[in-house]
SEDO-293480 format. One record per residue (C-alpha): x, y, z; residue in three letters; residue number from 0. Coordinates in Angstrom, 1 decimal, padded with zeros to 4 digits. Example, Ala and Ser with C-alpha at 12.3 -4.5 7.8 and 13.67 -1.06 7.14 Angstrom:
012.3,-004.5,007.8,ALA,0
013.7,-001.1,007.1,SER,1
***
This chain:
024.6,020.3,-052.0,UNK,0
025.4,017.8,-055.0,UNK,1
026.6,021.1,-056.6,UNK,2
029.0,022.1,-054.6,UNK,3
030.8,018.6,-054.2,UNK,4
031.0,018.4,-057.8,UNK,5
032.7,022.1,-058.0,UNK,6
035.1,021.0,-055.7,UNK,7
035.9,017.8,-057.4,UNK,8
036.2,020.1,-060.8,UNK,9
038.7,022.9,-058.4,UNK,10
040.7,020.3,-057.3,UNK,11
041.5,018.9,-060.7,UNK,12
041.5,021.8,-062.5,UNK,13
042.7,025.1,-060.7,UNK,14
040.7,027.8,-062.7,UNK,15
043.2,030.5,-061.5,UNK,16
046.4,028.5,-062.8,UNK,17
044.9,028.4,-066.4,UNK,18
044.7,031.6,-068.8,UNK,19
041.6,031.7,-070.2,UNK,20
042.0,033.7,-073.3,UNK,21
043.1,030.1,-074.9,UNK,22
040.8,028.7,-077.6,UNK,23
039.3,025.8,-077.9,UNK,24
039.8,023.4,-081.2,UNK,25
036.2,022.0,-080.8,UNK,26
034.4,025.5,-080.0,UNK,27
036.2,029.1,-081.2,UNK,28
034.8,031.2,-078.4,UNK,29
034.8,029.0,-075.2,UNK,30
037.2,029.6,-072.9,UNK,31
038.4,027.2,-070.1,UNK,32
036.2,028.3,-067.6,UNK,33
032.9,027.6,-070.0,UNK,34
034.4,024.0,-070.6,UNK,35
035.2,023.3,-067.3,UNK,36
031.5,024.4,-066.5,UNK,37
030.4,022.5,-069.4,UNK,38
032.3,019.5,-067.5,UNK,39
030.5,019.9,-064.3,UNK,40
027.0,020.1,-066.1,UNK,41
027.7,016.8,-068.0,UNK,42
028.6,015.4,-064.3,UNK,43
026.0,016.6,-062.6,UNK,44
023.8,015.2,-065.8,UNK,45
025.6,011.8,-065.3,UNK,46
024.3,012.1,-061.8,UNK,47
020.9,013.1,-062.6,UNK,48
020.2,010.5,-065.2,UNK,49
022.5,008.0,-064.8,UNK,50
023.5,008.0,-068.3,UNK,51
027.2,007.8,-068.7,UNK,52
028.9,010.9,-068.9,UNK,53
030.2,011.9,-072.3,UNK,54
033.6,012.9,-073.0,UNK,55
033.4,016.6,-075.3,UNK,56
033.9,018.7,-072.4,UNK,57
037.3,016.9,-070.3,UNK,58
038.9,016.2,-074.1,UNK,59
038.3,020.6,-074.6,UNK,60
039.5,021.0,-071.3,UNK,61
042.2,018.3,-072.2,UNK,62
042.9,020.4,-075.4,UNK,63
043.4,023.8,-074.1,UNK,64
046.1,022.1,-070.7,UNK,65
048.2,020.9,-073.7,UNK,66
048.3,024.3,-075.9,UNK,67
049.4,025.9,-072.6,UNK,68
051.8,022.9,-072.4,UNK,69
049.8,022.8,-069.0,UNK,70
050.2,018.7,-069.1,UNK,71
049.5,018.2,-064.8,UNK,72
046.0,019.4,-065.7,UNK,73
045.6,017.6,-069.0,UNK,74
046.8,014.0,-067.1,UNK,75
044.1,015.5,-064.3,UNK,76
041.3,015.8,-066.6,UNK,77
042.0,012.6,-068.5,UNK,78
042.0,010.6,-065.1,UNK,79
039.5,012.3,-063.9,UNK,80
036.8,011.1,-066.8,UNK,81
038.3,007.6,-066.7,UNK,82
037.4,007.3,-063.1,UNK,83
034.0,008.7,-063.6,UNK,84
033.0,006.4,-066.4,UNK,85
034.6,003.5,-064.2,UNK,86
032.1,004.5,-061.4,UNK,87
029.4,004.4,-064.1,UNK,88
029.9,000.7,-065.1,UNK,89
031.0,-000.2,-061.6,UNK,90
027.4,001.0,-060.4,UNK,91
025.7,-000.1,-063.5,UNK,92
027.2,-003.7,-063.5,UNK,93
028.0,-003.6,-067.0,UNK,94
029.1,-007.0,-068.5,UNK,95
032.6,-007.6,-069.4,UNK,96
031.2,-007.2,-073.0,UNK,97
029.5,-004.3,-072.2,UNK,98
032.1,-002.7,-071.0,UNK,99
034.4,-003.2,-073.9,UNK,100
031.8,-002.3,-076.3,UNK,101
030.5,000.8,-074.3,UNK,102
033.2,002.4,-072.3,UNK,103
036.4,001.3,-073.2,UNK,104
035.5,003.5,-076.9,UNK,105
034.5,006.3,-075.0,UNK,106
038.3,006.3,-073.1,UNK,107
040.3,005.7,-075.4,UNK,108
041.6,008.8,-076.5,UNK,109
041.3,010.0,-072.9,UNK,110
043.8,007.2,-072.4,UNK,111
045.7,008.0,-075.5,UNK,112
046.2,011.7,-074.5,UNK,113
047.2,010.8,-070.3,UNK,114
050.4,008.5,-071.8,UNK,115
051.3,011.2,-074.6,UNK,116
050.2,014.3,-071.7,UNK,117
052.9,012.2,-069.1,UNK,118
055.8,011.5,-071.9,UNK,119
055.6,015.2,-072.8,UNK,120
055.6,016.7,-069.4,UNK,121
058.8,014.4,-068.6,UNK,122
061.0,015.5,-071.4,UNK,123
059.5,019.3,-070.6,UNK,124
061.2,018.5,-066.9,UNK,125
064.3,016.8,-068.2,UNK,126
064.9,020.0,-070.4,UNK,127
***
C-alpha cells in the first residue's frame, strides 16, 4: 500500500509521460529518467523503511535531466519535493536547531540552489 502512495507522490511531481527519456544523465551515462525517478522512489521508500534521511543523488539526476530538457516546472518540482521530505525527516526526528544546520541544511543546499536558478530561468524562458 506504502508503494503505491509513494508512486503517486513521484506521478504527481514528475509526469513520466511529459519527459523524453532518451536524455542522459551527468551522474550515470545509461540511466534514463524513468530509472532515476525509480531510483527516487526506492530512496523514499528506504527513508520510510529505515528512517534514515533520504539522500539527495536521485531528485538532483532527476533535477539534471528537467533542466537539459529546459523542463524547469519539473526541476522546481523535484527540488521541493526533497526539501519537504528531508523537512519531514527532522520534523519527525526532532533534530536540534544545531542538528539541523549541520545535518540537513548541507544536504539542501544545492536542491535550493538549483529551485531559485530552475525559477529565474523558466521566467525569462516565459518572458521570451
Amino acid at each position: 500500500m506504502a508503494t503505491n502512495k509513494l508512486n503517486t507522490i513521484i506521478r504527481k511531481v514528475i509526469p513520466i509521460k511529459d519527459i523524453p527519456t532518451d536524455t542522459q544523465s551527468l551522474l550515470d551515462d545509461k540511466a534514463d529518467i524513468k530509472t532515476v525517478v525509480d531510483g527516487c522512489r526506492d530512496e523514499i521508500q528506504k527513508s520510510v523503511d529505515t528512517g534514515i534521511m533520504p539522500a539527495p543523488k536521485y531528485f538532483e539526476q532527476v533535477a539534471v535531466l528537467s533542466r537539459k530538457e529546459k523542463n524547469y516546472e519539473n526541476e522546481i518540482a523535484i527540488c521541493d519535493m526533497y526539501i519537504r521530505l528531508v523537512k519531514k525527516y527532522a520534523s519527525e526526528n526532532k533534530l536540534s536547531r544545531q542538528e539541523f544546520t549541520d545535518t540537513v541544511l548541507p544536504e539542501c543546499a544545492p536542491l535550493y540552489k538549483r529551485m531559485h536558478n530552475a525559477k529565474s530561468m523558466m521566467s525569462k524562458d516565459q518572458a521570451k
